[in-house]
C-alpha positions, 0 to 999 in steps of 0.5 A: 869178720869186720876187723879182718876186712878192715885190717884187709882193705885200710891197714894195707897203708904202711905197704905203701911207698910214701918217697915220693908223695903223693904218688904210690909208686916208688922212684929210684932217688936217693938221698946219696950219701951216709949221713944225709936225712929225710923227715916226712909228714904224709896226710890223707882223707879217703872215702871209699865207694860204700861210704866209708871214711878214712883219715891216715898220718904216716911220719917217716925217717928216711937215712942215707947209707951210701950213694945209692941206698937208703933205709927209713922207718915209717910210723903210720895212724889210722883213723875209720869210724870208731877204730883210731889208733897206730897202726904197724911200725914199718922198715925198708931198705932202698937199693939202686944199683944200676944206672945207665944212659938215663936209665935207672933200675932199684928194689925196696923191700920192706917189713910191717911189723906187728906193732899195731893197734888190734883192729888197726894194724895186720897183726902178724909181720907183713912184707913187700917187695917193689922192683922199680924202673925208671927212664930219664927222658927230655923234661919228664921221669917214666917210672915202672913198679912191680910189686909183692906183698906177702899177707896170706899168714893173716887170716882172710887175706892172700898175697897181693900183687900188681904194678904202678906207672908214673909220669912226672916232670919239673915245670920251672925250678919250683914245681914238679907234676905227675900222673900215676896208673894202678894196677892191683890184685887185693888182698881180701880173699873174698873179691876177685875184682882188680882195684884200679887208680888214677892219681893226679899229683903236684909237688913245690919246691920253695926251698932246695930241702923242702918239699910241698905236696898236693894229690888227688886220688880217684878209683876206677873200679867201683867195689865196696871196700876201695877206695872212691877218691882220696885228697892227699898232702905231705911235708917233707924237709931234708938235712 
């Protein structure tokens, strides 16, 4: 069915973590404190390898509940082709828990629910799972995603699961840049092909709570429905 490979290969967005724009990958930061709130607007333009185009917005609320856990809803749009509308309203929670001698290790565990546009959105709950691990070195962040979505209840898909390595760093006061690797087992029944990136990002400071960003997503493994390059930009605005 067209619908349940498109809901397979483009309505995976809300899934993804959007804390740090535009890498995937989730960090371990956290707003750190009850009362402390994030806003986010995320925008990006994809095409994917059999020349389809996609235009995606996710706005974010994100709440600090304590020095190291955050919660945050997502309410994502979704534009390919003919088919526009919202797609699937998500929730998570972000726990950071340990840290120690530079190193930081969380979990996020999110929840998509079935609030979508028919042909947009899953249309059944989804769930995901990031485990994330970050080291602190001289100048620069290495950070570790394991991650696990729970898809198989919607028709045509299957659990996915694969992991994320990012490299950032800051460059002066007002700019950060970083590089991102992924590594996934899709959720489409019907290939067995491993769908891989790389992610080339920059993200500007100009103010203590505002944040500027900029990335450039290339695919590496040539297969109808992934994704050929994407062109990314976000806002985000603390207070």
């Amino acid at each position: 069915m067209r619908s349940v490979r498109y809901i397979a290969l483009v309505g995976a967005l809300p899934a993804v973590a959007l804390s740090f724009y535009p890498f995937n990958a989730e960090d371990t930061g956290t707003l750190g404190a009850l009362g402390r709130f994030q806003t986010e607007l995320n925008l990006s333009y994809s095409r994917q390898f059999n020349g389809d185009r996609q235009k995606d917005a996710t706005l974010q609320l994100t709440a600090g509940l304590s020095k190291n856990m955050d919660v945050a809803a997502l309410l994502p749009y979704s534009q390919r082709g003919q088919a526009e509308g919202l797609n699937d309203l998500g929730l998570f929670v972000k726990h950071v828990p340990l840290e120690v001698r530079g190193h930081r290790i969380g979990y996020k565990l999110q929840l998509n629910l079935d609030t979508g546009k028919e042909g947009i959105g899953y249309g059944k709950t989804t769930a995901q799972l990031n485990l994330m691990a970050e080291r602190q070195l001289k100048g620069f962040t290495l950070n570790t995603n394991l991650f696990y979505s729970k898809t198989s209840q919607v028709e045509g898909l299957r659990d996915s699961y694969g992991f994320y390595l990012h490299a950032y760093g800051d460059v002066g006061k007002w700019l950060t840049l970083g590089a991102e690797f992924k590594y996934v087992l899709p959720q489409d029944k019907t290939t067995d092909k491993v769908d891989t990136h790389l992610l080339f990002g920059i993200v500007f400071h100009p103010r203590e709570n505002l944040d500027l960003s900029l990335g450039f997503q290339k695919g590496l493994s040539r297969q109808e429905g992934f994704t050929d390059y994407s062109f990314l930009a976000g806002f985000l605005l603390r207070f």
